[in-house]
C-alpha positions as CSV (number, residue, x, y, z in Angstrom):
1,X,-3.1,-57.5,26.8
2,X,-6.3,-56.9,28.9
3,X,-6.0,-56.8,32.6
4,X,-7.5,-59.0,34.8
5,X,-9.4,-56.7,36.8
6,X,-11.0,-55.1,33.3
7,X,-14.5,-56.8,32.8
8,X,-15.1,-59.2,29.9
9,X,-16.2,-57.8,26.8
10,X,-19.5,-58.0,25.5
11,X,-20.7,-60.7,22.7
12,X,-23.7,-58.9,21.6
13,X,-23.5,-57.2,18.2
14,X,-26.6,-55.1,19.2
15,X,-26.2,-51.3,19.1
16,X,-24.1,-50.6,22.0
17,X,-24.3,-46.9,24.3
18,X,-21.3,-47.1,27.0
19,X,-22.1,-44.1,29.7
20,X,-19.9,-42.7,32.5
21,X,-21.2,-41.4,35.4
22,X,-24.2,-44.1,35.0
23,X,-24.6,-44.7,39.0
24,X,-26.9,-42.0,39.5
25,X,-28.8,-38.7,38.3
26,X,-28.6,-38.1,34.7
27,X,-26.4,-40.2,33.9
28,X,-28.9,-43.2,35.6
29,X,-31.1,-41.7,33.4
30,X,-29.1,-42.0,30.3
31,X,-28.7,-45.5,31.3
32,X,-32.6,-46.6,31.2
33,X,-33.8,-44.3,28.2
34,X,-30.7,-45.9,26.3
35,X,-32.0,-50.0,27.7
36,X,-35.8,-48.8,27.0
37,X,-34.2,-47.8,23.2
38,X,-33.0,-51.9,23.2
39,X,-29.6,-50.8,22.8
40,X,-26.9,-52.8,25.2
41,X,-25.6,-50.8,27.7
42,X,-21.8,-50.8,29.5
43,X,-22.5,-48.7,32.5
44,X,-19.4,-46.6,34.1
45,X,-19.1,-45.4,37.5
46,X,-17.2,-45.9,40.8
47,X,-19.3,-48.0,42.8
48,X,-19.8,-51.3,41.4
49,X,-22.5,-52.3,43.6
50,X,-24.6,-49.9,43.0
51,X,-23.9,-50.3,38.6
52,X,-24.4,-54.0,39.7
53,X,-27.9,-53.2,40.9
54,X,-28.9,-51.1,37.9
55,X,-27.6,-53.7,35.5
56,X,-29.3,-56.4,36.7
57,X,-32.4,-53.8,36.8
58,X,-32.1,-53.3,33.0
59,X,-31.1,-56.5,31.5
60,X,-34.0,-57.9,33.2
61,X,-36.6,-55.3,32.7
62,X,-35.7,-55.1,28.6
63,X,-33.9,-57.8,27.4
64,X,-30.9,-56.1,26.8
65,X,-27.2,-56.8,27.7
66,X,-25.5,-54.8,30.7
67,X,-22.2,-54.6,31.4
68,X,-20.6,-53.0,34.6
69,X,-16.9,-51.1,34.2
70,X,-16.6,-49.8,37.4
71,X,-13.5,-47.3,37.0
72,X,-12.2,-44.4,38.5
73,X,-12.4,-41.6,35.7
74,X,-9.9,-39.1,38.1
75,X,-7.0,-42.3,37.5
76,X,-5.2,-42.1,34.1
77,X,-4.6,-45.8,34.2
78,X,-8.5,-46.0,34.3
79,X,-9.0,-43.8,31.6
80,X,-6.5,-45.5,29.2
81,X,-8.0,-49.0,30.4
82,X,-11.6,-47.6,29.5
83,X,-10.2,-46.0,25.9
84,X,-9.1,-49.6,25.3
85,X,-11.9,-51.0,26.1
86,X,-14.0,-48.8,23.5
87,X,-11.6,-49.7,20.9
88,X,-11.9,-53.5,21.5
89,X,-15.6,-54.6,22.3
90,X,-17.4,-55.7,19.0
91,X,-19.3,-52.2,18.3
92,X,-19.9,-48.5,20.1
93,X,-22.6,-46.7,18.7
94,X,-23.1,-44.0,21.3
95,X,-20.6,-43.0,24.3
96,X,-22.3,-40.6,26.7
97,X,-19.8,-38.1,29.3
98,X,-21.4,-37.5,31.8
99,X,-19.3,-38.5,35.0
100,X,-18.3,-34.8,36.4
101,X,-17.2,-33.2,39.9
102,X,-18.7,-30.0,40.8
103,X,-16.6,-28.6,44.3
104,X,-18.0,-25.5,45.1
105,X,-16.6,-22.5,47.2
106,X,-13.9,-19.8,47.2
107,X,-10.8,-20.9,45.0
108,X,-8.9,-19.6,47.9
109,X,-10.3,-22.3,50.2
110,X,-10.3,-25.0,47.8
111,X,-8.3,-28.3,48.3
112,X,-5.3,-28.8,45.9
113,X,-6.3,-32.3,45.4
114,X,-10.2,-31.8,45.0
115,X,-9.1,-29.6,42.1
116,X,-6.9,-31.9,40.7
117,X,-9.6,-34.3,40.3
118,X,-12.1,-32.0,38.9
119,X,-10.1,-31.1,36.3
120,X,-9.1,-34.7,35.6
121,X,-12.8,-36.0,35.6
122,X,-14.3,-33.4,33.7
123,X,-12.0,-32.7,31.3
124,X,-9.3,-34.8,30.6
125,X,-11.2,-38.0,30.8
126,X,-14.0,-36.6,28.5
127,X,-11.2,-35.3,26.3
128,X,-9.5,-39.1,26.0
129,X,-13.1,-41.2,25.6
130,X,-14.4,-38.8,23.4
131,X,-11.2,-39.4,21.3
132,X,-11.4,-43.1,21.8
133,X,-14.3,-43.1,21.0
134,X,-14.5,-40.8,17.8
135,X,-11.8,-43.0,16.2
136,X,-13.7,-45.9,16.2
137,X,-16.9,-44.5,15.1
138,X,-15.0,-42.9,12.1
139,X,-13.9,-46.1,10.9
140,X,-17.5,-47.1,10.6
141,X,-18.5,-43.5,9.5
142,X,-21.2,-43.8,12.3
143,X,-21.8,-42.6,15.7
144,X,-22.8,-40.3,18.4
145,X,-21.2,-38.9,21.7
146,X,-23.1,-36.8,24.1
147,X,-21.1,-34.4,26.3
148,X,-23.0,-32.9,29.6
149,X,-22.0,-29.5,30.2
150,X,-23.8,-27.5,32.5
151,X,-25.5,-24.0,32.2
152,X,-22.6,-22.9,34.5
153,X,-20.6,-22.7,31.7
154,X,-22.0,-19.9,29.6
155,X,-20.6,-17.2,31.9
156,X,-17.7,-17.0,34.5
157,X,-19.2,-18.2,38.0
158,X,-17.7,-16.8,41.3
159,X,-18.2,-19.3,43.7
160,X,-18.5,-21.9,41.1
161,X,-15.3,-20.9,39.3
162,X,-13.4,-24.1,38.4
163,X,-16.5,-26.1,37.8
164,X,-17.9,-23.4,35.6
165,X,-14.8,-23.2,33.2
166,X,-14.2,-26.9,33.2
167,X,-17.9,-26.6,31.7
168,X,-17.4,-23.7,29.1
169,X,-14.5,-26.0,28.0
170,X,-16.7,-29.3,27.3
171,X,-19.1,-27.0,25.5
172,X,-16.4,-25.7,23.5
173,X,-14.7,-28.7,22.7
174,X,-17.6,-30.4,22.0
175,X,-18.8,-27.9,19.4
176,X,-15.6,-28.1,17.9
177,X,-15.4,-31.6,17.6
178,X,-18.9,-31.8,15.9
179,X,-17.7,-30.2,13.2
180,X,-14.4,-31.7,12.9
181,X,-16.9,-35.1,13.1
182,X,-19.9,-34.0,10.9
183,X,-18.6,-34.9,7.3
184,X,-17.4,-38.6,9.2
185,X,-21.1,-39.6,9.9
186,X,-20.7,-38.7,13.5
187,X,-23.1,-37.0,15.1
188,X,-21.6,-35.0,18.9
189,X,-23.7,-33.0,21.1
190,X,-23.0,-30.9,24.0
191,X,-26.4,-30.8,26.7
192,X,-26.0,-28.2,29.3
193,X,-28.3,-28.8,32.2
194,X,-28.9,-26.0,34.4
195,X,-30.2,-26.5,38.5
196,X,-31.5,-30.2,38.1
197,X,-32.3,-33.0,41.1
198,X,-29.1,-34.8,41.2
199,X,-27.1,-36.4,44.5
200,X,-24.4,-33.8,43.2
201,X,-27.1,-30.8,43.5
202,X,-29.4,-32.0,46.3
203,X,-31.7,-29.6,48.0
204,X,-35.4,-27.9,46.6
205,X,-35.4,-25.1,44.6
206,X,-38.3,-23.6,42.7
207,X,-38.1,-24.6,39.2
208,X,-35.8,-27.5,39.8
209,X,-35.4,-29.8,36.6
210,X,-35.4,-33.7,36.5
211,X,-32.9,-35.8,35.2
212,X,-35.2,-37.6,32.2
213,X,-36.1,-33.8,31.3
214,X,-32.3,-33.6,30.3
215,X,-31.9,-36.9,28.8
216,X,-35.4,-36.2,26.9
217,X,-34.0,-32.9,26.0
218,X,-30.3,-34.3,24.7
219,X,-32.6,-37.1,22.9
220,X,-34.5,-34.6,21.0
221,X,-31.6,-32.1,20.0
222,X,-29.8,-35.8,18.0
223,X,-32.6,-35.2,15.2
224,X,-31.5,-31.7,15.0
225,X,-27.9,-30.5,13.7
226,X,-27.1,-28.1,16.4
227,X,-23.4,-28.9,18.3
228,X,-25.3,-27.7,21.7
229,X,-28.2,-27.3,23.7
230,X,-29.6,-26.3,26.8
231,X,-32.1,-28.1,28.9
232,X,-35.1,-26.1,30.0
233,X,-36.7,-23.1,28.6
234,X,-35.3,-20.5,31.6
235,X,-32.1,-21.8,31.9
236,X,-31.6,-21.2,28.0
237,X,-33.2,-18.0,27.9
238,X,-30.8,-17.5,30.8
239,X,-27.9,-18.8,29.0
240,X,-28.3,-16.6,26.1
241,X,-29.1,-13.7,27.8
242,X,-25.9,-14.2,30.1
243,X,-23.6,-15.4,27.1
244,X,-25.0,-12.4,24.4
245,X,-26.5,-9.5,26.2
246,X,-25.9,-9.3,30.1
247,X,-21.9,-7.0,29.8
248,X,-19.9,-9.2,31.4
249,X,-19.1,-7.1,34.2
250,X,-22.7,-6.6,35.3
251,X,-23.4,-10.6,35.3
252,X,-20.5,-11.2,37.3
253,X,-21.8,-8.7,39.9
254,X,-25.1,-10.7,39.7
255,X,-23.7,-14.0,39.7
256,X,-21.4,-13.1,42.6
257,X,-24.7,-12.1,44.7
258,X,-26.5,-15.4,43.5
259,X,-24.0,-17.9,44.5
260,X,-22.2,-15.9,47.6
261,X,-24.2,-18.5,49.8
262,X,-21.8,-21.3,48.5
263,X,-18.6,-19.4,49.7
């Protein structure tokens, strides 16, 4: 039985893309390119208001049909509500992750519950939707989910440590479950931004990215096969050289030096 505070589902039989983290940054940007594509949209975020605005924003710019879920991915009961919802609305053709926390600092100063919530955001809610998610698309033996990593997660990041490995674990699993996918029809892709201008990363850096350079980047990699990508030729000449050539030792010496200023 669907809850009362759960929003209706949508009528459309339209392609349908349902995004987290759709309020701002990439994910915002997921939102528009996916409107702009004519596919309906169920936008996922915290602050209703603010999906509310953006909704109204697309439906009326392209035609399209918008639907807010406003849900707290760190609350199980929101996750299992949201996995529902995937398996009940009339079709899901692409589900984009890309609500994530990013606390930085020394572990040793971290708070327990800040933590807590990373962990549950980042992974175990991408873990459970991408599930949800994956079973209904196999039924149909169509489909595509796009997981946002980060460039963080191609090496161990002092400073960054939690948020890092949460990362190197959405990679991970992602690669793994596009091959566990590929002979269903279902195509899953990990993107791995690197610095880009987000609320969550605010201040100017040379070489900053954008988010529709991501989402462009994630949009061209679905014609190609690979489980992964990075966004940005310097952060993936950094990621390989990190991942494959840098001994491990050395780049955590480096990356120690690079991100001291966030202890």
């Amino acid at each position: 039985m669907r809850s009362e505070e759960e929003p209706p589902l949508p009528t459309s039989t339209r392609q349908r893309a349902v995004i987290t983290g759709a309020s701002s940054g990439i994910g915002r940007e997921f939102a528009r390119r996916y409107a702009r594509e004519g596919f309906d949209v169920v936008l996922v975020a915290r602050s209703e208001p603010t999906l509310r605005a953006l909704t109204s924003e697309l439906a009326d710019r392209y035609g399209i049909e918008a639907t807010v879920y406003a849900a707290d991915l760190s609350d199980a009961a929101a996750v299992a509500g949201l996995a529902t919802f995937i398996g009940e609305i009339p079709r899901i053709d692409h589900l984009v992750n890309c609500a994530g926390l990013a606390p930085e600092g020394d572990l040793s100063r971290s708070n327990d519950q800040g933590l807590r919530t990373m962990i549950d955001v980042n992974i175990t809610a991408l873990t459970l939707l991408t599930r949800a998610a994956a079973v209904r698309m196999r039924a149909v033996r169509s489909g595509t989910i796009i997981n946002v990593a980060s460039g963080a997660g191609y090496q161990p990041t002092p400073y960054l440590a939690a948020y890092g490995a949460s990362k190197s674990y959405v990679r991970m699993f992602t690669e793994a479950v596009h091959e566990e996918n590929r002979r269903h029809g279902i195509r899953i892709l990990a993107v791995s931004p690197g610095d880009t201008e987000t609320p969550m990363n605010p201040g100017a850096t040379k070489g900053k990215r954008q988010p529709e350079q991501v989402v462009d980047t994630a949009w061209r990699a679905l014609a190609g096969s690979a489980p992964s990508v990075v966004d940005g030729r310097s952060n993936r000449a950094v990621a390989i050289a990190s991942s494959r050539f840098i001994p491990r030792r050395a780049g955590l010496r480096i990356a120690e030096k690079m991100f001291r200023h966030k202890a």
